[in-house]
C-alpha positions as CSV (number, residue, x, y, z in Angstrom):
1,X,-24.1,-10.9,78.4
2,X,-26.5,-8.1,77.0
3,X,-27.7,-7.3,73.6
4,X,-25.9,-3.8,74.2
5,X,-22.6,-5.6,75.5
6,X,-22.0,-7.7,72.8
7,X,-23.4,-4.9,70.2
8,X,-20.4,-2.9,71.8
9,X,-17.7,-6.3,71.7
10,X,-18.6,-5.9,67.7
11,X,-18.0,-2.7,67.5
12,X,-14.6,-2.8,69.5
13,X,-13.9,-5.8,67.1
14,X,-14.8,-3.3,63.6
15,X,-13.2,-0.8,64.7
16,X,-10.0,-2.8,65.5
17,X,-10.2,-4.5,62.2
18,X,-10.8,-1.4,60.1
19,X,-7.6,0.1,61.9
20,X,-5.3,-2.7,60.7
21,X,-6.4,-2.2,57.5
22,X,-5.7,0.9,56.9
23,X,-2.4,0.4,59.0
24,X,-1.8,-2.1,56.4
25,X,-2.5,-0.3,53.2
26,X,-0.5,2.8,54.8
27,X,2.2,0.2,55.0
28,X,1.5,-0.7,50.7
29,X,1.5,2.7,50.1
30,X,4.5,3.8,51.9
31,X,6.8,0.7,50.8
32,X,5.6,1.6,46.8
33,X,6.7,5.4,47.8
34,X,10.0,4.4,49.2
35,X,10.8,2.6,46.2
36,X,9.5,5.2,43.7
37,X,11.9,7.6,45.9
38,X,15.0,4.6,45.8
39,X,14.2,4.5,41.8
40,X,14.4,8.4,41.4
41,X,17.4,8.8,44.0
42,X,19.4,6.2,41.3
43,X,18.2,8.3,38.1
44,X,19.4,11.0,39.6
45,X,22.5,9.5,40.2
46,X,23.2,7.9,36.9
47,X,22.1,11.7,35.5
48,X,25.0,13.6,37.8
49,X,27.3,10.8,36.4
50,X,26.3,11.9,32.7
51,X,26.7,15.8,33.2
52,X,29.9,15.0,34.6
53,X,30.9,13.4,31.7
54,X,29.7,15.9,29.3
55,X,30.8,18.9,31.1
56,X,34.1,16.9,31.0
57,X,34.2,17.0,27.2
58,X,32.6,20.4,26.8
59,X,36.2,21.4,28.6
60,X,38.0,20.1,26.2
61,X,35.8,21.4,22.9
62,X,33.1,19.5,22.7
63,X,29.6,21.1,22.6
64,X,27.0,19.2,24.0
65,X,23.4,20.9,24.6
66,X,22.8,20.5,28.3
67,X,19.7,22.4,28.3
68,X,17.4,19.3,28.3
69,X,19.2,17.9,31.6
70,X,18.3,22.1,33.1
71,X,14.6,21.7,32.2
72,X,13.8,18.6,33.4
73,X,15.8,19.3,36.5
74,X,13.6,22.4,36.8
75,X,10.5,20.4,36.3
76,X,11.4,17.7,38.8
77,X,11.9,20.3,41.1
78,X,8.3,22.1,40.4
79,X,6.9,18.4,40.6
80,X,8.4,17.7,43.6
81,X,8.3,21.1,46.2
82,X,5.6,20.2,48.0
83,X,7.2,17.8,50.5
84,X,6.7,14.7,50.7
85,X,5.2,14.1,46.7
86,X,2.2,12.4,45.9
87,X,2.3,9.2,43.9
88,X,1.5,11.1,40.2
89,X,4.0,13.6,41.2
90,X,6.4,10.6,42.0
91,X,5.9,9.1,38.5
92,X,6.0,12.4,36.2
93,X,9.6,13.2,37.6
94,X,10.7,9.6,37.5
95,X,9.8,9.8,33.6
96,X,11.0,13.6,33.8
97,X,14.7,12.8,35.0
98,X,14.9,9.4,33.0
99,X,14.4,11.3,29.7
100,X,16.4,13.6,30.6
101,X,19.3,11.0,31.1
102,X,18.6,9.2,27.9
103,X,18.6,12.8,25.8
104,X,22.1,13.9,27.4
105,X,23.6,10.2,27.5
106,X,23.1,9.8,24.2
107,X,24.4,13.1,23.1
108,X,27.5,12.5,25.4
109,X,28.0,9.0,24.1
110,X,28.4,10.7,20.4
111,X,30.3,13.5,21.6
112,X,32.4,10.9,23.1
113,X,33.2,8.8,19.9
114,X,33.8,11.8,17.6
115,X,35.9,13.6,19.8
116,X,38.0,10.8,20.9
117,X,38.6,9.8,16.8
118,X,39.8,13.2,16.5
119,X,42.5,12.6,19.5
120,X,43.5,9.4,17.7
121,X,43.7,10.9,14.5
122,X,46.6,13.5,16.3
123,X,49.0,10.5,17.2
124,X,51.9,10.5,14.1
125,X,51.6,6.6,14.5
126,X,53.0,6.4,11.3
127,X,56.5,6.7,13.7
128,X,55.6,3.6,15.9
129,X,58.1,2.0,13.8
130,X,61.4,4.3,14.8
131,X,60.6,3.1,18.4
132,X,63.1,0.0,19.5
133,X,63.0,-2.3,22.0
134,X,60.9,-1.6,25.3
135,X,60.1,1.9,23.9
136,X,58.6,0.4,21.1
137,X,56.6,-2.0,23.7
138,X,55.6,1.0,25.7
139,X,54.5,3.2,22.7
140,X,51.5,0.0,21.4
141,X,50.3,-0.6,24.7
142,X,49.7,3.1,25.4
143,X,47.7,3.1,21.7
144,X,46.3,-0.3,22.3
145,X,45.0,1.6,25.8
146,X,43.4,4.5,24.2
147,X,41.5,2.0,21.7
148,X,40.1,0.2,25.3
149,X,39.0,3.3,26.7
150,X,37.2,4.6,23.5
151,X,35.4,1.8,23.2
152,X,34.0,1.9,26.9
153,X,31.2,4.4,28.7
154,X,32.0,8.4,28.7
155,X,32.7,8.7,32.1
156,X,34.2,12.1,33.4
157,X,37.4,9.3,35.0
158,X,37.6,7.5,31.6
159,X,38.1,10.8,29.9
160,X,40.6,12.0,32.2
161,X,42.9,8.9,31.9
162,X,42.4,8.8,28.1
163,X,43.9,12.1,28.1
164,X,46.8,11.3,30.1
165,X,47.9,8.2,28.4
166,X,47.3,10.3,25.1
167,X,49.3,12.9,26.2
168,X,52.3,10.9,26.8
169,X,51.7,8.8,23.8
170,X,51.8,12.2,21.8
171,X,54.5,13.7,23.5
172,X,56.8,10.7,22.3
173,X,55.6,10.4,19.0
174,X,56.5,13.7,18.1
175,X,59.9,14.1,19.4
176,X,60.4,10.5,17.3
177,X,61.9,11.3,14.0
178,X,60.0,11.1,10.7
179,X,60.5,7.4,9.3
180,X,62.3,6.5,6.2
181,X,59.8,6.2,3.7
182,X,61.7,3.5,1.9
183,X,60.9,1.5,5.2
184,X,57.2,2.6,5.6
185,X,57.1,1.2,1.9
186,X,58.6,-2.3,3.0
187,X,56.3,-2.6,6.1
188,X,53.6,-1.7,3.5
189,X,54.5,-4.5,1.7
190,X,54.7,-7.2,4.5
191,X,51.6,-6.2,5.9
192,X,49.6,-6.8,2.6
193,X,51.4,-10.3,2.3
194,X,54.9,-10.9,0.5
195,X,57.3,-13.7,-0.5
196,X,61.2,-14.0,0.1
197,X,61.8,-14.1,-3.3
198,X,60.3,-10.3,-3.0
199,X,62.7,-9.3,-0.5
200,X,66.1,-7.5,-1.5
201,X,69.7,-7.3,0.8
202,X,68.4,-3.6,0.7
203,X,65.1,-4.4,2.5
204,X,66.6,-6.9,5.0
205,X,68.9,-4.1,5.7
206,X,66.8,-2.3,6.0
207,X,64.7,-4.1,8.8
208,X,67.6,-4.9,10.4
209,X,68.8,-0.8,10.5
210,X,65.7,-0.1,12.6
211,X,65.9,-3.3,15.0
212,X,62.8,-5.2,12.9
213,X,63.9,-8.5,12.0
214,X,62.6,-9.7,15.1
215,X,59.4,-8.4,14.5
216,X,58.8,-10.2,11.2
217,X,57.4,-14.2,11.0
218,X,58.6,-16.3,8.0
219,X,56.0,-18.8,7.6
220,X,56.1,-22.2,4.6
221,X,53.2,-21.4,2.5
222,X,51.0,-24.6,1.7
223,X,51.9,-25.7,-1.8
């Protein structure tokens, strides 16, 4: 074999080797893109899920600023006209959209827990008590619901329900007469702790009038 064929066998070889590299690192560089573009694709998500939520409230008289989240939507947008973006662009509207999200889901999360104390804080549960029976059963579960969903994410769905159950809640609460304050007194007084001896005729009577008895435990006090 010549000098010159085996110079060109070399060559062949380079060449060959130098194109798998850079097949290779286009293969790096497009696998770190795609997952830059999966990462942004979820931010994005999780910051549609937050306006949602916060447009949800602002319906119903809240008043959170979404200015931030129109911004930084404006600047991902800038960042990312070009086509296909380039790695720095990938990063600035990953950070762009993720503090973006953090601003609004805070601000939401706030909105969430005032606004949803100030629902509460309509319910006349001071008339739980002139409920009986399954009515009665109904009326705490329905409360104990609204407690469950406060406590959870702000979620355009969550809000929606917590309104429903607290509109029936509401509904029946206020058709519900006013209670004896005589029996709010009692109840008053068993909830802070009492002793028979403490209890009149009147006050079992009393319990007994609005279907209570049953709801009240008599336990032997260690001596």
């Amino acid at each position: 074999m010549s000098n010159q064929s085996v110079m060109e066998k070399a060559l062949q070889f380079a060449a060959t080797a130098r194109q798998i590299q850079i097949s290779r690192a286009e293969e790096v560089t497009t696998f770190a893109t795609t997952t830059k573009i999966n990462q942004l694709r979820d931010q994005l998500e999780q910051l549609r899920t937050t306006l949602e939520a916060a447009r949800r409230l602002n319906a119903e008289g809240a008043s959170i600023d979404l200015g931030k989240a129109a911004n930084g939507l404006s600047l991902f947008r800038k960042r990312t006209a070009g086509g296909v973006p380039s790695d720095t662009a990938l990063n600035g509207a990953i950070t762009t959209v993720s503090n973006a999200g953090k601003g609004i889901g805070a601000a939401v999360q706030q909105a969430w827990t005032s606004w949803s104390a100030e629902r509460l804080a309509e319910l006349r549960v001071d008339r739980l008590v002139m409920f009986e029976g399954a009515e009665a059963a109904a009326a705490k579960a329905s409360l104990k619901d609204l407690g469950k969903l406060r406590a959870g994410e702000a979620r355009a769905a969550t809000i929606t329900q917590f309104l429903a159950v607290h509109g029936r809640l509401r509904e029946r609460l206020d058709e519900a007469p006013d209670p004896n304050p005589e029996l709010l007194d009692l109840l008053r007084r068993l909830d802070a702790g009492t002793t028979l001896d403490k209890l009149t005729a009147d006050d079992l009577r009393l319990l007994s009038e609005h279907g209570l008895t049953g709801t009240i435990v008599v336990r032997r006090r260690a001596s």
